[in-house]
C-alpha positions as CSV (number, residue, x, y, z in Angstrom):
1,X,-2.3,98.6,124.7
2,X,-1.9,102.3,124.0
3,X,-0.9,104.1,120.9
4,X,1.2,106.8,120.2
5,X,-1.8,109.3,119.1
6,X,-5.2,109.1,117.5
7,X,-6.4,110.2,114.3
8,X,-8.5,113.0,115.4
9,X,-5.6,114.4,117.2
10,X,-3.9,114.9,114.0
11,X,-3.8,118.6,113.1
12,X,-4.0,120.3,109.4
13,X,-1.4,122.0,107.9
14,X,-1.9,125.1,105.9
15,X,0.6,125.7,103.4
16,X,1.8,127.8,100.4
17,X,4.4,127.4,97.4
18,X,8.1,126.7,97.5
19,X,10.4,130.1,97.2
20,X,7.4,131.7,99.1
21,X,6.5,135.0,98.4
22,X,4.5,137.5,100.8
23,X,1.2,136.2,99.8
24,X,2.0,132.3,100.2
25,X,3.4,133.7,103.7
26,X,0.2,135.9,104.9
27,X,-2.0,133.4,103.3
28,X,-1.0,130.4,105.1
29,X,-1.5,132.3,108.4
30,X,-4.5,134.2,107.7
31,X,-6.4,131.0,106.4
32,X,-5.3,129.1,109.8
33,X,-5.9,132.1,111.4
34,X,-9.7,131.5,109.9
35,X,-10.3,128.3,110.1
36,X,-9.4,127.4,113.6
37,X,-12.0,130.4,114.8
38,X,-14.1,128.1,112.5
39,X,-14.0,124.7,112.8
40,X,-12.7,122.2,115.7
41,X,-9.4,121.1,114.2
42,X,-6.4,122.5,114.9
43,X,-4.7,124.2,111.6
44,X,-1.2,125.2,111.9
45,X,0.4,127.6,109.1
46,X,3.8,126.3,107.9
47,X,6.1,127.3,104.6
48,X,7.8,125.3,102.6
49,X,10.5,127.9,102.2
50,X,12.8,130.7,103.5
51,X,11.5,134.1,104.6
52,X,12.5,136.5,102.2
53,X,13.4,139.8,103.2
54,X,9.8,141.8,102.4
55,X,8.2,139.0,104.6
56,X,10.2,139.1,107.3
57,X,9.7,142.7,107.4
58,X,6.1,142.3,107.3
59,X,5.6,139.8,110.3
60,X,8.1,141.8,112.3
61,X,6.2,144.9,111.7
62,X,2.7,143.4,112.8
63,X,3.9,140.7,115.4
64,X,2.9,137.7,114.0
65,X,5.0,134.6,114.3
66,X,7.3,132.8,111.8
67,X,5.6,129.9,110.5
68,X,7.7,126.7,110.9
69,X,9.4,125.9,107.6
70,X,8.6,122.0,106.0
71,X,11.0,120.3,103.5
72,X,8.1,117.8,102.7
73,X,4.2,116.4,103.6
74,X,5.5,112.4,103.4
75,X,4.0,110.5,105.6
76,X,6.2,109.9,108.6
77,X,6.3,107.4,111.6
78,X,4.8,110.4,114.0
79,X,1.4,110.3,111.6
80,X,1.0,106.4,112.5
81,X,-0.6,104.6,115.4
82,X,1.9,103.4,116.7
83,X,2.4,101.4,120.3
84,X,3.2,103.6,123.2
85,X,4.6,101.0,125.2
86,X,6.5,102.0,128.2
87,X,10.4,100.5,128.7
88,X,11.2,98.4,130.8
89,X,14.3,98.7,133.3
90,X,17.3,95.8,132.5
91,X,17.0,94.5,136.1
92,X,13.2,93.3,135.6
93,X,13.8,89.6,135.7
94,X,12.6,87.4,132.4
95,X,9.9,85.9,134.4
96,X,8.2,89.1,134.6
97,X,9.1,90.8,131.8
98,X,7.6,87.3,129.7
99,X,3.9,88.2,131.7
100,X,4.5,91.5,130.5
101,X,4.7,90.2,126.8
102,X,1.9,87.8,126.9
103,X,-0.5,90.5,128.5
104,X,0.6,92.6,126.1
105,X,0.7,90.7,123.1
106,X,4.0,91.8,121.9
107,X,6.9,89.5,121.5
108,X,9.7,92.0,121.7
109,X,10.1,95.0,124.8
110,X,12.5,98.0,125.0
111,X,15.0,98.3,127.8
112,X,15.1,101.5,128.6
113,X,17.3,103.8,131.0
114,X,16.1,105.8,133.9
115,X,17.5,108.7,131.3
116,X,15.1,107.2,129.0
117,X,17.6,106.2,126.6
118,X,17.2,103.0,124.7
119,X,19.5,100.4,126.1
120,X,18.5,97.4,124.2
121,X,15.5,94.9,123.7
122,X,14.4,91.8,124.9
123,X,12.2,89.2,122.7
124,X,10.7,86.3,123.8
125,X,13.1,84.3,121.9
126,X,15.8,85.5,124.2
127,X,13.9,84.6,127.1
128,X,13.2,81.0,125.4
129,X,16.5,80.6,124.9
130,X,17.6,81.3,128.4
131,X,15.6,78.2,129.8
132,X,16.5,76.0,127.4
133,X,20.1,76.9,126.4
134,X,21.4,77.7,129.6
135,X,22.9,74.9,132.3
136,X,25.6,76.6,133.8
137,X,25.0,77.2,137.3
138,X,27.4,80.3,137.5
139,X,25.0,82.0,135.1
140,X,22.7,83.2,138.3
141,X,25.7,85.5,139.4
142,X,27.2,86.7,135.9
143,X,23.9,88.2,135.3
144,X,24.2,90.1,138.3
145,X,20.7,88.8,139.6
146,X,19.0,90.7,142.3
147,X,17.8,89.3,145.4
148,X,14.7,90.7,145.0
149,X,13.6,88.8,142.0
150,X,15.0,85.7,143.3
151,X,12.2,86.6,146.6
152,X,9.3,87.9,143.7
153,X,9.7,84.4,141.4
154,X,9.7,81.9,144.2
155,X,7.3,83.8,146.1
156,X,9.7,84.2,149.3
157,X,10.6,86.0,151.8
158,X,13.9,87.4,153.5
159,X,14.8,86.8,156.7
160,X,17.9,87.8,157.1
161,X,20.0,89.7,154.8
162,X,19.2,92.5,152.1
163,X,16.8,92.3,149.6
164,X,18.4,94.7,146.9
165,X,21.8,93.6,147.0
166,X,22.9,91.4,144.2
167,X,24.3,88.0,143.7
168,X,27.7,88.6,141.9
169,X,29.8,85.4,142.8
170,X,29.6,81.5,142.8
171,X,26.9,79.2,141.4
172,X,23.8,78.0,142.3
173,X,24.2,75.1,144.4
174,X,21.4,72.2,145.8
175,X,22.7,70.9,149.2
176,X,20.7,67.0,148.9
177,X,24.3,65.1,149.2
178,X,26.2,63.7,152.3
179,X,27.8,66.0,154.9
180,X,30.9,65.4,152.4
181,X,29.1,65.6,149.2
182,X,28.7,69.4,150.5
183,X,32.0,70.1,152.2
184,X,33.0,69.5,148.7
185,X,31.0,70.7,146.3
186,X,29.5,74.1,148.3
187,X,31.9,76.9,147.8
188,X,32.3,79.9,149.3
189,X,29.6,82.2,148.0
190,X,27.6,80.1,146.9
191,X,23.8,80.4,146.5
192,X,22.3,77.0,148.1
193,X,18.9,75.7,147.9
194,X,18.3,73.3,150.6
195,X,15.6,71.6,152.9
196,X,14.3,73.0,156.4
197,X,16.7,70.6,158.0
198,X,18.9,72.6,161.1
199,X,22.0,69.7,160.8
200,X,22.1,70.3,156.4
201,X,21.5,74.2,156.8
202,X,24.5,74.6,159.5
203,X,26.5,72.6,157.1
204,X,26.0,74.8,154.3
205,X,26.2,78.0,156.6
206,X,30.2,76.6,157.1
207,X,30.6,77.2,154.0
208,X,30.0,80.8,154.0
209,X,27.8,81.2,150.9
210,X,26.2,84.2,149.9
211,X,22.8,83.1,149.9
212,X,20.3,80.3,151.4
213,X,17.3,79.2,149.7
214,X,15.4,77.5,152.4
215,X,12.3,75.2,150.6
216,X,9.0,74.2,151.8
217,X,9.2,76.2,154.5
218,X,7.8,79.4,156.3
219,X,9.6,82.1,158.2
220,X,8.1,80.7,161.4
221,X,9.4,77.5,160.7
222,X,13.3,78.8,161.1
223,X,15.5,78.0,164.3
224,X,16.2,81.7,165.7
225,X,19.7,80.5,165.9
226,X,19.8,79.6,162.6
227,X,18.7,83.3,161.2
228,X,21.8,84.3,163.6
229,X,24.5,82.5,162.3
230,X,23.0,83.6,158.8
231,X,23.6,87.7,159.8
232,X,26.6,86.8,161.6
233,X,28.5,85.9,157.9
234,X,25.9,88.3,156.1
235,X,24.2,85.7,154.6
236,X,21.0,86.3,153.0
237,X,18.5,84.0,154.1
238,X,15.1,83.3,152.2
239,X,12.3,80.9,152.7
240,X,9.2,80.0,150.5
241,X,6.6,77.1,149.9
242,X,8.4,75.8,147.2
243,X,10.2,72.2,147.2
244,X,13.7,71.9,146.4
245,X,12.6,70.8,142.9
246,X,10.5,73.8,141.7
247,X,12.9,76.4,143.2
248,X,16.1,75.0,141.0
249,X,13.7,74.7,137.8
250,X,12.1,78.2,138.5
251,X,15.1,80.4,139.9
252,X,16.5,80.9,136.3
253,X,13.6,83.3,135.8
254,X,14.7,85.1,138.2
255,X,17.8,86.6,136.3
256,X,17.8,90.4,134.6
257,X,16.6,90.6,131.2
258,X,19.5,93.0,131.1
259,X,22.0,90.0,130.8
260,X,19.9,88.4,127.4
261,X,18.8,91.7,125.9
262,X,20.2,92.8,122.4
263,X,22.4,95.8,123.3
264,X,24.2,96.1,119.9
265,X,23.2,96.5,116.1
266,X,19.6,97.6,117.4
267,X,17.8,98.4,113.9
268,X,15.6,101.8,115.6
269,X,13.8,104.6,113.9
270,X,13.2,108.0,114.5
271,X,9.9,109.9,115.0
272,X,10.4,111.9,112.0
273,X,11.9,108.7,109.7
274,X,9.5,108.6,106.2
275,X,7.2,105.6,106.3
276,X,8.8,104.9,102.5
277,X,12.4,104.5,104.1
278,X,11.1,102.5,107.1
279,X,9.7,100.1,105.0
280,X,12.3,99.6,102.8
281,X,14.4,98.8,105.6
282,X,12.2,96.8,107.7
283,X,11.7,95.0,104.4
284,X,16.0,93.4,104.7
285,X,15.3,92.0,108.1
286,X,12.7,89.7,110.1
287,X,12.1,91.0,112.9
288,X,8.8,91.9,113.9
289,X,9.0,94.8,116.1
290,X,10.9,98.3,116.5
291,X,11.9,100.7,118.8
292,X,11.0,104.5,118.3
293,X,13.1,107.1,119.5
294,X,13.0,111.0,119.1
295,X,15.9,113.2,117.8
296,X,17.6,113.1,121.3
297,X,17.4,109.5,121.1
298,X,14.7,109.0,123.6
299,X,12.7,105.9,123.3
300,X,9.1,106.4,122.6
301,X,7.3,103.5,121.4
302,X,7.5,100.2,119.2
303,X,6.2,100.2,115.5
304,X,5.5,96.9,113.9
305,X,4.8,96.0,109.7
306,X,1.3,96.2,111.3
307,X,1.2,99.6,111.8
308,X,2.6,100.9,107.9
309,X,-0.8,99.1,106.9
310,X,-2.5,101.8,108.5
311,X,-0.4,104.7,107.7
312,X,-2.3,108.0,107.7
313,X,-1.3,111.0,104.9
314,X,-0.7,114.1,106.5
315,X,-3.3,116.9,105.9
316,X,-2.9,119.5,104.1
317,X,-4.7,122.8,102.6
318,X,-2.7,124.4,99.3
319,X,-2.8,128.5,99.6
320,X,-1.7,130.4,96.6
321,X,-1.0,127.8,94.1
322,X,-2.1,124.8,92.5
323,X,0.1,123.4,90.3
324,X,2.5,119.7,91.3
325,X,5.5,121.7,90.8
326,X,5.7,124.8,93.0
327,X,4.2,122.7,95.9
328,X,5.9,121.4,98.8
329,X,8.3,117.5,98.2
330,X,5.8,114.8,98.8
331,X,2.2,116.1,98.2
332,X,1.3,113.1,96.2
333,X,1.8,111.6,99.6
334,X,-0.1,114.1,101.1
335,X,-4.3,114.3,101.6
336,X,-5.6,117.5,100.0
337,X,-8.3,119.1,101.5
338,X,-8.6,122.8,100.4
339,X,-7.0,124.8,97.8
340,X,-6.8,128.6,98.0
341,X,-5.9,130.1,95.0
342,X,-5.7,133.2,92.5
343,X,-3.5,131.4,89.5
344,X,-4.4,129.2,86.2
345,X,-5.0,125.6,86.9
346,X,-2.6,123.5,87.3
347,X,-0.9,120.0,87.6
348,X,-2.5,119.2,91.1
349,X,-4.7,115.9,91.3
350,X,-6.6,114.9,94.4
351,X,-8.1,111.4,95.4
352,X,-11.5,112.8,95.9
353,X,-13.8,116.0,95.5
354,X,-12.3,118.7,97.7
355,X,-13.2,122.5,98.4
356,X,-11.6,124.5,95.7
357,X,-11.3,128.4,95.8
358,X,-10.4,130.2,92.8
359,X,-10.8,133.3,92.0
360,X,-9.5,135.8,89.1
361,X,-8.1,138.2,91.7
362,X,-4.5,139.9,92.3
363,X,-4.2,138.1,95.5
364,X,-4.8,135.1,97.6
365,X,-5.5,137.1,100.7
366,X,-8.2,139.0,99.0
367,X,-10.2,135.6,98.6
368,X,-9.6,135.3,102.4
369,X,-10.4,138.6,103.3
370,X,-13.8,137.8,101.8
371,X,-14.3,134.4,103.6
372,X,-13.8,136.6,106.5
373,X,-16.6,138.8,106.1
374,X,-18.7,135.7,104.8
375,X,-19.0,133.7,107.8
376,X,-18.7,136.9,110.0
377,X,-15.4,136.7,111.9
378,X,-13.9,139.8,113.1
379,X,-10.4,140.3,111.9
380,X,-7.6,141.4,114.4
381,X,-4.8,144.5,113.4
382,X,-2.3,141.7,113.0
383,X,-4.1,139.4,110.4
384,X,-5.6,143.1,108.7
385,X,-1.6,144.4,108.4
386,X,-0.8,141.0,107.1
387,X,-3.5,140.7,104.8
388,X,-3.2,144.1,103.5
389,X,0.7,143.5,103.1
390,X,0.3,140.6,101.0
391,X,-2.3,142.3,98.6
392,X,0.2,145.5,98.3
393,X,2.7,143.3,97.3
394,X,1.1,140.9,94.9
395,X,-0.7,144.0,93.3
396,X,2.5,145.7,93.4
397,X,0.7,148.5,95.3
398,X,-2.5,148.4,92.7
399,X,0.1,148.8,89.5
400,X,-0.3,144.9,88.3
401,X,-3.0,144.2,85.7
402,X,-3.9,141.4,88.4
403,X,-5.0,143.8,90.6
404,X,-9.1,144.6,90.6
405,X,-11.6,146.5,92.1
406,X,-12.3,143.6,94.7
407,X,-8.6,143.6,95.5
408,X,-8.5,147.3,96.5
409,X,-11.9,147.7,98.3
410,X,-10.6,144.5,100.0
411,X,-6.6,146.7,100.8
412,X,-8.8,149.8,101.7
413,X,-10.6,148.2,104.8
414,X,-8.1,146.5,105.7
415,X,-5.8,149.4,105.8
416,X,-8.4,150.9,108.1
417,X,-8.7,148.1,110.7
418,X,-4.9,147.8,111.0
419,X,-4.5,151.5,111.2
420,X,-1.8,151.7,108.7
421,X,-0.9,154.0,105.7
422,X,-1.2,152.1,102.6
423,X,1.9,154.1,100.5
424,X,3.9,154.1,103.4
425,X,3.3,150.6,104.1
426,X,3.9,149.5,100.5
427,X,7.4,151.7,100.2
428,X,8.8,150.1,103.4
429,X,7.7,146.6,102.1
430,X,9.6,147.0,98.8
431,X,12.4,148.5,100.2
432,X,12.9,145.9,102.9
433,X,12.7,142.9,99.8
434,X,14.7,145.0,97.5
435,X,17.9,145.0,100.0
436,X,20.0,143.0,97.8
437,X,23.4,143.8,99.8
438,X,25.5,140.2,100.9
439,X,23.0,138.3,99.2
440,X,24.3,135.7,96.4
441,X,23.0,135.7,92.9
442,X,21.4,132.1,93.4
443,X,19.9,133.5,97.1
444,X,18.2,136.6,95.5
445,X,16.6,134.4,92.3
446,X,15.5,131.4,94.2
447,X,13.8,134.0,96.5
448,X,10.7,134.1,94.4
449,X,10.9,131.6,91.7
450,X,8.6,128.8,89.9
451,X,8.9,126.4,87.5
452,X,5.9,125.9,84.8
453,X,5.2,123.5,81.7
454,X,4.4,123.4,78.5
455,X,3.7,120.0,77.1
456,X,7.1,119.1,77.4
457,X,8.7,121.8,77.9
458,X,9.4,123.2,81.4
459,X,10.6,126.7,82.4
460,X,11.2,129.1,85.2
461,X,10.3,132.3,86.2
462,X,12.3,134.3,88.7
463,X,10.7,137.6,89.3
464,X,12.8,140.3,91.3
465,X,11.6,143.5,92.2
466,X,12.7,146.7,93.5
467,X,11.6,150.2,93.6
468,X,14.5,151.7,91.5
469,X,16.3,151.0,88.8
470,X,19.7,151.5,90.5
471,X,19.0,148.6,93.0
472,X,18.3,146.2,89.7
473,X,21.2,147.8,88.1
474,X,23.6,146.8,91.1
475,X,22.7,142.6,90.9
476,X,21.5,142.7,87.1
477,X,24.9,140.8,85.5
478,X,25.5,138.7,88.4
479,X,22.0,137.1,87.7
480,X,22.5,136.8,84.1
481,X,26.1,135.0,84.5
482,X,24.0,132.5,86.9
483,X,21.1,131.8,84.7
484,X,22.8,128.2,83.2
485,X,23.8,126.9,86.2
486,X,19.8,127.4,87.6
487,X,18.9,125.3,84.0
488,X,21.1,123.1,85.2
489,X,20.2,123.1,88.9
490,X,16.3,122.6,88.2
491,X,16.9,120.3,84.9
492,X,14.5,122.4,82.8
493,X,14.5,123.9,79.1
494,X,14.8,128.0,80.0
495,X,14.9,130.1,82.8
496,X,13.8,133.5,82.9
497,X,14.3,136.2,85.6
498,X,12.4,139.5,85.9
499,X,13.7,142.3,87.3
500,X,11.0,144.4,87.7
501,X,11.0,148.5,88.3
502,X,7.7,149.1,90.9
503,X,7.6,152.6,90.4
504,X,8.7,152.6,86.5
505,X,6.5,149.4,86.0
506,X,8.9,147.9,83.8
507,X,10.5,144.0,83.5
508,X,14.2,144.0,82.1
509,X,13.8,140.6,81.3
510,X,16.9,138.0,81.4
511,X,17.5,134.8,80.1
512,X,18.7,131.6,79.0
513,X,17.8,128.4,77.0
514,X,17.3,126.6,74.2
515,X,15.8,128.6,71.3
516,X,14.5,131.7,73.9
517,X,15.7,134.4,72.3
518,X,13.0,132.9,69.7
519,X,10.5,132.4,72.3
520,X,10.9,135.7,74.0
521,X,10.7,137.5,70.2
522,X,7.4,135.6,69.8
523,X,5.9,136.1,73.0
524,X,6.4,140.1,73.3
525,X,6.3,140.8,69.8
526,X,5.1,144.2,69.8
527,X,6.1,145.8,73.3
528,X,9.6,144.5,73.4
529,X,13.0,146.8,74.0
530,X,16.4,145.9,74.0
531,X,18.5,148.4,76.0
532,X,22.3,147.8,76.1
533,X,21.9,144.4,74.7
534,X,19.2,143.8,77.3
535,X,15.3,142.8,76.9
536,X,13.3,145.6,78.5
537,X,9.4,145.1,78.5
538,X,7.7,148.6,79.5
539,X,4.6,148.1,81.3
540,X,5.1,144.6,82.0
541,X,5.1,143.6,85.8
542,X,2.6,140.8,86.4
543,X,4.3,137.0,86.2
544,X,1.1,135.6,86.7
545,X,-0.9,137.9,83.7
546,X,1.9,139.2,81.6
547,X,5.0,137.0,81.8
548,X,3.9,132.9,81.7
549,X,0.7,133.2,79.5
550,X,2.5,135.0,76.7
551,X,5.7,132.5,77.1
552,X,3.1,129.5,77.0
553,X,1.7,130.7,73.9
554,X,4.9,131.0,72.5
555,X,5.9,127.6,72.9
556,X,2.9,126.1,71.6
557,X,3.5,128.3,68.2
558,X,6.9,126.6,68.6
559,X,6.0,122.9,68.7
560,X,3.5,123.4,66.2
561,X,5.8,125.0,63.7
């Protein structure tokens, strides 16, 4: 019995925060980039997030692909073992489709088309009740039963007639009367099991039916004149071994499944269905088995209770953050196997001891820039322009207090292997990410934003950033008339949104909550502006350094007030 795929098949996805910036982007793809010239599993970059407009500008610039975009890690049907079993055509008659299910050990089989569209399913409770439910003897033709499983189940053969055609009309007849029992009771099209006896087999062949069953009997044993009258009429003739007895208690098995399959109300799931949901629905009914069938509605496989019990977490490795609530829907679902990272610790909790990276520097891709050159493997133009990009705009082109001396040796070589012009490079980045024009106010702050706690109170930090003041200027009250509805949007205490001058290396800082006026006052005591009834905090550019630690602290003093 085969299974949809095996567990060292699975690959590892490498992935960075929600609202992903440039380095979450670059990170993703350089780690992957890393580990699969490392290690034998496969590692595929994803994001759990939109481009924004400085990161599709840099993975245009150096070629490298888009990473495919995740809404979640849950655990889905395509991360199970599931059976692989192959469908099964609606004319396979029960008797063979009920070997099928005993060599199989399933009790239920999908019906599917040539197409490979799921058509229905047959269970061995169908089948059962077909030999024990059913006495009509017209049943045989309103199944439309082939010829050739009538042949295949009473181990026959044809001697006159066609195989494939089908038997659409009459009932199934046994010719043991008189010669007037049968001028009777044999209709026209008829199928008619009788004896190898010429005088009986004549009679019935008067009748015109559509088919003779001749028992205990070989094709040699046949008057040629009989086989004659048979084509004459169109007759289909077949003989086998069988007594009259065993043919009329085994020719029922010869009908299409297609006839006793469920067609309607068929409870299927979809490769990319959530374990959680499939559970909860297999949960209302009592069936034991389940078709599986792709986004086109192809079947694939059957999935069984059996196979939840052995559900297996997707993998994943956590670039550029580490905290529960920037990181992709569904990581508690998830298995954790790496975390890259340049931030504080956060909320993040794995099941066992994992390998942790995390280092005081201005940007992940620094940390993998040195990995890199630790285990000695050369790095292309397209991962050094990528790299290089991400550390120019996490440092803000070296302006950030996050930035160190590591960050811009690392920016330096790069730079040289990707044969780029660090300024220029830098300029075109911001420029490209600062193009606010068609974009609404909740696209442009969602673009880069996070949410963060503080004992109970949560917050988020937008951080916008352009290389003049004029560009800020242009989207500055459209933000601040959409800060409430965010609070609402997210659920959390204060929002807060930085607009932040590159060049100037200044934050005009907007926002909106309960009691942050206070908060802000506390947290920037000192260095704090107000310009046209706006905050304005000179020198302040970093979220990461200058904007969350200082709002944290501020709470605290709050709660403890």
């Amino acid at each position: 019995m085969s299974t949809f795929r095996s567990t060292n098949e699975r690959p590892v996805w490498v992935i960075g925060h929600k609202n992903p910036d440039t380095d979450s982007i670059c990170a993703a793809i350089s780690y992957a980039n890393l580990k699969n010239q490392t290690e034998e599993k496969t590692y595929i970059p994803k994001k759990a997030g939109k481009l924004n407009g400085e990161s599709r500008y840099v993975l245009e610039r150096f070629g490298v692909a888009e990473p495919e975009t995740v809404e979640d890690v849950c655990t889905q049907i395509k991360d199970l073992d599931f059976r692989q079993n192959k469908g099964i055509d609606h004319h396979m008659s029960l008797k063979k489709a009920w070997s099928m299910m005993r060599d199989l050990d399933v009790v239920t089989m999908p019906v599917v088309n040539d197409a490979g569209f799921l058509e229905g399913i047959i269970s061995n409770s169908d089948i059962a009740y077909s030999y024990m439910d059913v006495i009509d003897g017209g049943v045989l033709s309103r199944a439309r039963t082939q010829y050739k499983n009538i042949v295949e189940i009473l181990q026959g053969t044809v001697i006159s007639g066609n195989e494939h055609a089908y038997f659409v009309k009459g009932q199934v007849m046994v010719a043991a009367g008189s010669q007037e029992t049968i001028q009777t009771e044999i209709k026209e099209d008829d199928l008619v099991i009788v004896g190898n006896v010429n005088a009986r087999i004549r009679m019935v062949l008067d009748r015109n039916p559509s088919c003779i069953i001749i028992t205990a009997s070989k094709k040699e044993d046949i008057d040629p004149e009989i086989i004659l009258m048979a084509g004459a009429i169109q007759c289909i003739l077949i003989t086998t071994a069988f007594d009259s007895f065993t043919v009329a208690r085994l020719i029922n098995q010869s009908m299409p499944i297609g006839h006793f399959m469920t067609k309607d109300h068929i409870i299927s799931f979809e490769i990319e269905d959530k374990v959680d949901d499939v559970q909860e629905q297999m949960s209302k009914v009592r069936h034991r088995d389940f078709p599986v069938v792709d986004d086109k509605q192809h079947y694939i496989g059957m999935i069984s209770r059996r196979n939840l019990l052995d559900a297996k977490k997707k993998q994943v490795i956590l670039v550029d953050h580490n905290e529960k609530s920037q990181a992709v829907d569904g990581i508690d679902q998830a298995e954790i196997l790496e975390i890259i990272d340049h931030h504080r610790l956060g909320s993040l909790e794995t099941m066992q001891p994992i390998y942790f990276r995390n280092q005081p520097l201005g940007c992940s891709n620094t940390i993998i820039y040195n990995m890199y050159v630790e285990k000695g493997v050369p790095i292309s133009k397209e991962m050094a322009g990528i790299m290089l990009s991400a550390i120019l705009s996490d440092t803000l082109m070296f302006r950030s207090p996050t930035c160190t001396a590591i960050d811009k040796a690392a920016a330096e070589e790069l730079a040289r292997i990707a044969e780029v012009d660090m300024e220029e490079l830098a300029v075109a980045m911001f420029e490209a990410g600062s193009d606010f024009t068609g974009k609404s106010a909740d696209q442009i702050i969602y673009t880069d934003f996070k949410i963060f706690y503080s004992g109970d109170t949560s917050f988020g930090v937008s951080q916008v950033s352009a290389p003049t003041k004029r560009q800020l200027d242009s989207i500055r009250d459209s933000l601040q008339d959409y800060l409430k509805t965010v609070q609402a949007d997210k659920n959390i205490d204060m929002v807060f949104v930085m607009l932040t001058n590159i060049l100037d290396e200044t934050t005009e800082l907007l926002c909106s909550g309960n009691n942050v006026d206070r908060i802000v006052n506390s947290a920037f005591r000192g260095i704090l502006e107000t310009v046209d009834g706006y905050t304005i905090l000179p020198g302040v550019v970093s979220r990461k350094k200058q904007m969350v630690p200082p709002i944290i602290d501020a709470i605290q003093r709050e709660d403890h007030s």
